[in-house]
N, CA, C and O atoms as a GROMACS GRO file, in nm:
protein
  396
    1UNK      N    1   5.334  16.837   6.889
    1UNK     CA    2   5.457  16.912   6.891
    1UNK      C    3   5.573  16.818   6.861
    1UNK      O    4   5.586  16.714   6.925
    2UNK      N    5   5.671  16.856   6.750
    2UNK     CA    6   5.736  16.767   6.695
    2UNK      C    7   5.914  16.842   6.769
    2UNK      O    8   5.955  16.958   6.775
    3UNK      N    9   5.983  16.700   6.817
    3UNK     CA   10   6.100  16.727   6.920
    3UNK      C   11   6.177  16.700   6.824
    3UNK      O   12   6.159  16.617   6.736
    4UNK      N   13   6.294  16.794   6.846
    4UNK     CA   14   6.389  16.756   6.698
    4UNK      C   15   6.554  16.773   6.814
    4UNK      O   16   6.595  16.880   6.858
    5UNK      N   17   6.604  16.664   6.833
    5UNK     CA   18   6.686  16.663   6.912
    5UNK      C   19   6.869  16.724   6.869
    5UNK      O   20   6.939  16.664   6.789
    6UNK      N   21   6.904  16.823   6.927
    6UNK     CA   22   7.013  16.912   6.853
    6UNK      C   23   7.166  16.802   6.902
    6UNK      O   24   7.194  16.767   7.016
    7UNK      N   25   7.221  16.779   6.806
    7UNK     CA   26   7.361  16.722   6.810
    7UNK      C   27   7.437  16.794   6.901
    7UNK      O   28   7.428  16.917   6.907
    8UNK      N   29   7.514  16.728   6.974
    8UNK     CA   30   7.637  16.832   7.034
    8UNK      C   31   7.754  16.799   7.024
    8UNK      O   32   7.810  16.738   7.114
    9UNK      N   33   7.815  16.835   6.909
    9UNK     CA   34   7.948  16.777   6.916
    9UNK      C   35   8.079  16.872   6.970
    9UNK      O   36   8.084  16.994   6.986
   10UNK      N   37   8.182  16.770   6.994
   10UNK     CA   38   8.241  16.624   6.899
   10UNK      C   39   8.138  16.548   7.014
   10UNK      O   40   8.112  16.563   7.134
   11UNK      N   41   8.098  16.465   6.910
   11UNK     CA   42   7.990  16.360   6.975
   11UNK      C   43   8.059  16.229   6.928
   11UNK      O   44   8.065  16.201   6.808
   12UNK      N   45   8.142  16.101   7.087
   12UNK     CA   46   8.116  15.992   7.054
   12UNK      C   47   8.028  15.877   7.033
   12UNK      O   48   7.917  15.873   7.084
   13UNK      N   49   8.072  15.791   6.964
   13UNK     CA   50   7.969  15.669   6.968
   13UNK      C   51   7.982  15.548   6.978
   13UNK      O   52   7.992  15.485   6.873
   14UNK      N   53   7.986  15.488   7.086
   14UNK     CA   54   8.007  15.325   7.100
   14UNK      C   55   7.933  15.238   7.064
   14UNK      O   56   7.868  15.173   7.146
   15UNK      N   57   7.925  15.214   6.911
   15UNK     CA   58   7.861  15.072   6.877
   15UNK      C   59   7.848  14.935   6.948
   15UNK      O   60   7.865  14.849   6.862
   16UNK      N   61   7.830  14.890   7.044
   16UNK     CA   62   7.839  14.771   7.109
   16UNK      C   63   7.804  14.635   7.040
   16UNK      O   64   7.759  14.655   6.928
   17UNK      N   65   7.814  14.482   7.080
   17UNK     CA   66   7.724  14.400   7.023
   17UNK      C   67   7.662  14.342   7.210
   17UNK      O   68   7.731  14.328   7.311
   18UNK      N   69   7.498  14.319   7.188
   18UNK     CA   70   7.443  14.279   7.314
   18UNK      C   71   7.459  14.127   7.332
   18UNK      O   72   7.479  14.079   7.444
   19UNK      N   73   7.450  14.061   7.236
   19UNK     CA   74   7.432  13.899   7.226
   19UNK      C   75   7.613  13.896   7.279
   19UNK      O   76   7.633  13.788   7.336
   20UNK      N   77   7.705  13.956   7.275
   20UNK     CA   78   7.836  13.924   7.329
   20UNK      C   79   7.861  13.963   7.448
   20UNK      O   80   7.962  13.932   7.512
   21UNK      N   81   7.771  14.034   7.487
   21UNK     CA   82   7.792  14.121   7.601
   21UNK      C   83   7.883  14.218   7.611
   21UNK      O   84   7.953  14.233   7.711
   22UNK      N   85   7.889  14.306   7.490
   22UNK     CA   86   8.011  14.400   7.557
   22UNK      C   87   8.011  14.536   7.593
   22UNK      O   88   8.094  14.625   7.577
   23UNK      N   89   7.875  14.532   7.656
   23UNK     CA   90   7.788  14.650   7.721
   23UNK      C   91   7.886  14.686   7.857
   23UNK      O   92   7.892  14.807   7.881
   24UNK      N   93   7.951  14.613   7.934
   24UNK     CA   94   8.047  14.619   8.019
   24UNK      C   95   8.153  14.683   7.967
   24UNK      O   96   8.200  14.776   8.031
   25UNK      N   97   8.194  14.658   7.881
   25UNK     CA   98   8.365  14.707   7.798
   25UNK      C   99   8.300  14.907   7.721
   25UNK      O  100   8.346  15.021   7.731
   26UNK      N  101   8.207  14.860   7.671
   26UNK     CA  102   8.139  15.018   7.658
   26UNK      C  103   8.123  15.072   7.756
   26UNK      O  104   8.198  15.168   7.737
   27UNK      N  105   8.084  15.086   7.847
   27UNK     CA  106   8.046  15.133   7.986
   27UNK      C  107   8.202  15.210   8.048
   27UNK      O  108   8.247  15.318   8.084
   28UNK      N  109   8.243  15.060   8.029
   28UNK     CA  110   8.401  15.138   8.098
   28UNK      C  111   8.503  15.276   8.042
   28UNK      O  112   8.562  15.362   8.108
   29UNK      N  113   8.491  15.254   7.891
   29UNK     CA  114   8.550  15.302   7.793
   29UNK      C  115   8.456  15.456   7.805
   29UNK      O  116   8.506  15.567   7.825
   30UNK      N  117   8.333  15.430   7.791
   30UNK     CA  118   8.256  15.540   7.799
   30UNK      C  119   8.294  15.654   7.955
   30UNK      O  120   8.276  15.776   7.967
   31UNK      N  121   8.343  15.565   8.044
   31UNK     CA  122   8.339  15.672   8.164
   31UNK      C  123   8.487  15.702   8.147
   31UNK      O  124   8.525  15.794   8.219
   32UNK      N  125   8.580  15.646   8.071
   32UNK     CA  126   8.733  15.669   8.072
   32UNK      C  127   8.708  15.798   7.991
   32UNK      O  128   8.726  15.908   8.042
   33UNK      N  129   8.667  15.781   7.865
   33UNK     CA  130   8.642  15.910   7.787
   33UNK      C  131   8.579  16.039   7.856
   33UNK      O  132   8.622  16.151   7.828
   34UNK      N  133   8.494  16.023   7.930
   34UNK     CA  134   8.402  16.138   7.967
   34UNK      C  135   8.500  16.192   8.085
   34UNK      O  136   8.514  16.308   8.122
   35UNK      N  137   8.568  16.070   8.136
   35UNK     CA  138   8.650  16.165   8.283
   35UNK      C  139   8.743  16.238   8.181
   35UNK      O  140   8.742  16.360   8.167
   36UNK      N  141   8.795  16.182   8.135
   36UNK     CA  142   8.952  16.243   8.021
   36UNK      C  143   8.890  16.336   7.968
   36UNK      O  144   8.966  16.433   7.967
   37UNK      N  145   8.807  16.357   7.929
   37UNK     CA  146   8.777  16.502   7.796
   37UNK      C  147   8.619  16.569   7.888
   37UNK      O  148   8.558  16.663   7.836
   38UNK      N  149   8.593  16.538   7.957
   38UNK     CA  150   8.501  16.642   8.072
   38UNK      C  151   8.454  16.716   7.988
   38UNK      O  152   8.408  16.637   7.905
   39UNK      N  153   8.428  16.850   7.940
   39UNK     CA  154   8.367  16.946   7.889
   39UNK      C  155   8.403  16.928   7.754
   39UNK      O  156   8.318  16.952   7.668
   40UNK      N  157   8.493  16.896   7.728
   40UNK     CA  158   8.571  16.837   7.580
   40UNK      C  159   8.452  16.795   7.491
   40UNK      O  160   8.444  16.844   7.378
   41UNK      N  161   8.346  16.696   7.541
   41UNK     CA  162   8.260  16.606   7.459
   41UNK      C  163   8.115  16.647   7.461
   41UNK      O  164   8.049  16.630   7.564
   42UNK      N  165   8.057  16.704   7.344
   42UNK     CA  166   7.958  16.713   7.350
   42UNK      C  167   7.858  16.631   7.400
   42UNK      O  168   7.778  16.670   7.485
   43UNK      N  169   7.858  16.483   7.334
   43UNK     CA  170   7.808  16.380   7.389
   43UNK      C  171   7.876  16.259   7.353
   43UNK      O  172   7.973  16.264   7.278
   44UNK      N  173   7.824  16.125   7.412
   44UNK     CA  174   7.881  16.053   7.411
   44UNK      C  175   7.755  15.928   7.436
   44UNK      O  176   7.713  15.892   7.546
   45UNK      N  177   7.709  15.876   7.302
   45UNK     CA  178   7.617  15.762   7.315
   45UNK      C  179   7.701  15.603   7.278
   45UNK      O  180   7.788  15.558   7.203
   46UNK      N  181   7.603  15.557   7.392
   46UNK     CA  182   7.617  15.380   7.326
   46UNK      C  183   7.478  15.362   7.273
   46UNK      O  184   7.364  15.406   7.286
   47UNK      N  185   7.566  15.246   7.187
   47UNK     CA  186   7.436  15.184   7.080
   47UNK      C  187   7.449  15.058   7.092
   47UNK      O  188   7.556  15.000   7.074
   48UNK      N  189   7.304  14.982   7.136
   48UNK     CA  190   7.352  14.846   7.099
   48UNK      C  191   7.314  14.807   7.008
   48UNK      O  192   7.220  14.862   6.951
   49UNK      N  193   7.373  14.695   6.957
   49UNK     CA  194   7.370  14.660   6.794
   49UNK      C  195   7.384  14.466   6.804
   49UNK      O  196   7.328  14.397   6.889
   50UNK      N  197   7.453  14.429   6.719
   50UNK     CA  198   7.450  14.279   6.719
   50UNK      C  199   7.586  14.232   6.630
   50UNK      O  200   7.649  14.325   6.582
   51UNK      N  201   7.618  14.143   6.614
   51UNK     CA  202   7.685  14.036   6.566
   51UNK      C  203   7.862  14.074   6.556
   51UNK      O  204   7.938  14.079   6.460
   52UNK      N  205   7.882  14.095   6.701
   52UNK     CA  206   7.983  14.070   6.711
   52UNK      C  207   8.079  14.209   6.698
   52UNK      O  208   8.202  14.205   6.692
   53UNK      N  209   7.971  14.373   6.695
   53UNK     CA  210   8.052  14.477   6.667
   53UNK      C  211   8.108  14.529   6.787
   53UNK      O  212   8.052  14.546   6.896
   54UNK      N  213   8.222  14.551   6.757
   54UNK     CA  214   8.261  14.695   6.870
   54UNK      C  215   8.300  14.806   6.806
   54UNK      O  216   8.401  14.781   6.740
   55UNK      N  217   8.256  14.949   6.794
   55UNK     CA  218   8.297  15.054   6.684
   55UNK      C  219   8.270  15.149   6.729
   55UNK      O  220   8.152  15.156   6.764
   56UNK      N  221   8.360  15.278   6.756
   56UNK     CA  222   8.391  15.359   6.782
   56UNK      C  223   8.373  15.482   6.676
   56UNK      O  224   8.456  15.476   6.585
   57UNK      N  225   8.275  15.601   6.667
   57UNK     CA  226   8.228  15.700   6.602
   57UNK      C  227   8.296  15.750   6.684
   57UNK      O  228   8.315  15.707   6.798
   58UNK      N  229   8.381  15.941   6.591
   58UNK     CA  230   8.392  16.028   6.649
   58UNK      C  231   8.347  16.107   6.561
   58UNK      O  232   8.407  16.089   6.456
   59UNK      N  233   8.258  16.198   6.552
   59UNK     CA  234   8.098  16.285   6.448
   59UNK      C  235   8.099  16.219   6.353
   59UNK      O  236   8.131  16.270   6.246
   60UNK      N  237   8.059  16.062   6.363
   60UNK     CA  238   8.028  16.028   6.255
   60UNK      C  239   8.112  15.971   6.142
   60UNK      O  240   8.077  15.941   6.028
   61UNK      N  241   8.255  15.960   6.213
   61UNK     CA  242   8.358  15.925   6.092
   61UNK      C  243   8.436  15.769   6.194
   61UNK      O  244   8.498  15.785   6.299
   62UNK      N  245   8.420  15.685   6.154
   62UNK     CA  246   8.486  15.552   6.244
   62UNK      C  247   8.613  15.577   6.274
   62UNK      O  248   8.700  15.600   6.190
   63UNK      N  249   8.632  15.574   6.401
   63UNK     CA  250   8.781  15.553   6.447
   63UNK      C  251   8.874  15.421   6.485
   63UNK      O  252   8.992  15.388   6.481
   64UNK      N  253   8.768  15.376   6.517
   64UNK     CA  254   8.840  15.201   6.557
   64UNK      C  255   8.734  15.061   6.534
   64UNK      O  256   8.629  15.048   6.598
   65UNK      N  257   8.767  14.993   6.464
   65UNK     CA  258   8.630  14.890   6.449
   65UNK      C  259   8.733  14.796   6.555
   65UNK      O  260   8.848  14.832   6.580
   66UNK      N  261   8.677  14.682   6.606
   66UNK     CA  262   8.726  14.566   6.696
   66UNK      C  263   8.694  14.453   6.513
   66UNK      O  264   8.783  14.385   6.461
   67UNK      N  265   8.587  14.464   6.472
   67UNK     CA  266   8.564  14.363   6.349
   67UNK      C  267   8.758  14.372   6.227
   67UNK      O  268   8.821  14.272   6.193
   68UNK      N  269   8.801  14.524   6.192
   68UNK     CA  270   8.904  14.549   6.111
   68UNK      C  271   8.984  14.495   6.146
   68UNK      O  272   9.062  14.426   6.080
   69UNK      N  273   8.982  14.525   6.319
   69UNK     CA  274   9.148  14.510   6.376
   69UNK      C  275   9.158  14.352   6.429
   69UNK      O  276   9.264  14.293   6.411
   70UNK      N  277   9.032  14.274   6.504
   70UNK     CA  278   9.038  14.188   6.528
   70UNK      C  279   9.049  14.178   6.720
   70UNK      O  280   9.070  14.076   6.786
   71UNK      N  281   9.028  14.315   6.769
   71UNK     CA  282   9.087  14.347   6.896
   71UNK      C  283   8.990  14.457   6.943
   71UNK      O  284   8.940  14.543   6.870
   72UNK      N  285   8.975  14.443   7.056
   72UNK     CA  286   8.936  14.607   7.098
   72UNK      C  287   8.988  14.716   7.142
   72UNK      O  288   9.101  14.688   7.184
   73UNK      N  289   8.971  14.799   7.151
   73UNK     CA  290   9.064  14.947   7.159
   73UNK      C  291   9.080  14.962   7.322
   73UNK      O  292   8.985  14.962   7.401
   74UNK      N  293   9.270  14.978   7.368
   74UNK     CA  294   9.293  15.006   7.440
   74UNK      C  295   9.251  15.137   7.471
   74UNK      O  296   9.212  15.218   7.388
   75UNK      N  297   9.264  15.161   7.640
   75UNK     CA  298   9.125  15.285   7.673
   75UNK      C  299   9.276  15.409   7.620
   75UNK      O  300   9.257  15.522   7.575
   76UNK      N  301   9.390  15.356   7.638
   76UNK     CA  302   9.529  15.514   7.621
   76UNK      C  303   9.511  15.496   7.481
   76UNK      O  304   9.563  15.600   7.442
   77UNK      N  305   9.468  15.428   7.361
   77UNK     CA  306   9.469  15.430   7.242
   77UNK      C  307   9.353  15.520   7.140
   77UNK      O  308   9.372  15.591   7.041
   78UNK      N  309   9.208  15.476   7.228
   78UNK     CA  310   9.130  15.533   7.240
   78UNK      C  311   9.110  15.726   7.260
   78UNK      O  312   9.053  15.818   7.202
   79UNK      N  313   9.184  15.709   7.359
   79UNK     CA  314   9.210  15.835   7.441
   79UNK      C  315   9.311  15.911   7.294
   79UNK      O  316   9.263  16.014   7.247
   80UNK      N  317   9.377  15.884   7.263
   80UNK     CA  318   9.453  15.928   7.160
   80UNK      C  319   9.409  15.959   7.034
   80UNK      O  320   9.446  16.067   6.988
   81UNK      N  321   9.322  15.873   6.953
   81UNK     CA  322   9.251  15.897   6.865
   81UNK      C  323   9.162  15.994   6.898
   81UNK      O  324   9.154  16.064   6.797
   82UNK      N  325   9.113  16.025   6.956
   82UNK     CA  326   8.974  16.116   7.005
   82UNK      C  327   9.070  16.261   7.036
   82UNK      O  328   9.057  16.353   6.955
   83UNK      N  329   9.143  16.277   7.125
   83UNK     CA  330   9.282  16.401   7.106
   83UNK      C  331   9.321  16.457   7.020
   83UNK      O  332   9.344  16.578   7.014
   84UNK      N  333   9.339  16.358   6.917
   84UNK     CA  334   9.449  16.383   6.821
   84UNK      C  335   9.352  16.427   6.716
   84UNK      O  336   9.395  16.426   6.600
   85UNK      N  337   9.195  16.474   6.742
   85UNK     CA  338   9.102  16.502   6.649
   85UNK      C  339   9.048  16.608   6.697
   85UNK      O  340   9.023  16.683   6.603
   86UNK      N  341   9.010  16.663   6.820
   86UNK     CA  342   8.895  16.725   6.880
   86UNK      C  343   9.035  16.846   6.967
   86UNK      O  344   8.997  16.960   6.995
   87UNK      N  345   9.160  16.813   6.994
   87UNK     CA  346   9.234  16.900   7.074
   87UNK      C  347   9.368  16.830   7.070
   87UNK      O  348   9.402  16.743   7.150
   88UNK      N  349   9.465  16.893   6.939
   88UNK     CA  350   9.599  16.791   6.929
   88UNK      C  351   9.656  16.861   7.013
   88UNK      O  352   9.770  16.816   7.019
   89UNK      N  353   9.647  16.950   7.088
   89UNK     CA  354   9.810  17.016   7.180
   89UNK      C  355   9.736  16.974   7.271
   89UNK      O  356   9.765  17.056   7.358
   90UNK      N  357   9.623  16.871   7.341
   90UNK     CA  358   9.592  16.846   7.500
   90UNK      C  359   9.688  16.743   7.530
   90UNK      O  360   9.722  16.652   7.455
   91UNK      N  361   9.738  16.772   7.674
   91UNK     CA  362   9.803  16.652   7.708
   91UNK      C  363   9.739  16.576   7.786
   91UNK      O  364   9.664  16.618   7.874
   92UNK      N  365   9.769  16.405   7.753
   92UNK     CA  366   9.714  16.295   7.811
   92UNK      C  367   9.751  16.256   7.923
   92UNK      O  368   9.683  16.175   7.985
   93UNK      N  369   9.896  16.319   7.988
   93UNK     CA  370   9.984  16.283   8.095
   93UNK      C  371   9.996  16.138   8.088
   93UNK      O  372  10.056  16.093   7.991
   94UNK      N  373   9.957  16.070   8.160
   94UNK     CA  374  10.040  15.907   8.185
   94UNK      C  375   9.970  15.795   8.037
   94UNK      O  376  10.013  15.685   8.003
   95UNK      N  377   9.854  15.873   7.978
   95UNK     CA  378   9.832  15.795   7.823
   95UNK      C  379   9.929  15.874   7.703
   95UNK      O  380   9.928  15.830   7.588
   96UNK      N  381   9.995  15.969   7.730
   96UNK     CA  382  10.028  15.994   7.567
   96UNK      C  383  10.181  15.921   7.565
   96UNK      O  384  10.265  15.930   7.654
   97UNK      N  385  10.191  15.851   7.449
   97UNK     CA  386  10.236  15.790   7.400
   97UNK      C  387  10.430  15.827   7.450
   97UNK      O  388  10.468  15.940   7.421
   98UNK      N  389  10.490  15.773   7.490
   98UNK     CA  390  10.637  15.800   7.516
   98UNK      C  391  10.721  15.794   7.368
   98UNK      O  392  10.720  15.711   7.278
   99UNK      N  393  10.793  15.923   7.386
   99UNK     CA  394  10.870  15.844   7.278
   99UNK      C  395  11.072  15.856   7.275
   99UNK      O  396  11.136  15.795   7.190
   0.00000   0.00000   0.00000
């Protein structure tokens, strides 16, 4: 019997690298997202990977590399990109941006 596993999106994805350890910084980011968008997220996988990635999928389209920018994604920055795609009128309260 062949299992064919169904997508649920908006599905994130935290590319990690393991040899850097930044299975900790995913972890965190991952529970910031899931408290903030609760029913919001279909799913939300980490991946570990290698050499130095940190990268952020939202269905499949990159939202933030740490390799482009040189940095990793603040969790209110984060939080914003993922909003501003999946539900632009939600408010972030103390993350959306002041202006």
């Amino acid at each position: 019997m062949e299992m064919v596993a169904k997508i649920h999106t908006p599905r994130v994805e935290i590319q990690y690298c393991t040899q850097c350890r930044f299975i900790l910084r995913a972890n965190w980011l991952a529970q910031e997202l899931l408290m903030t968008f609760a029913e919001k997220l279909g799913e939300l996988a980490l991946i570990p990977s290698t050499g130095g990635v940190f990268t952020v999928f939202l269905d499949g389209e990159e939202i933030f590399s740490r390799k482009e920018l040189g940095r990793f994604p603040e969790s209110k920055e984060l939080k914003q990109l993922i909003r501003d795609r999946i539900e632009p009128d939600m408010s972030l309260g103390h993350s959306d941006v002041s202006h």
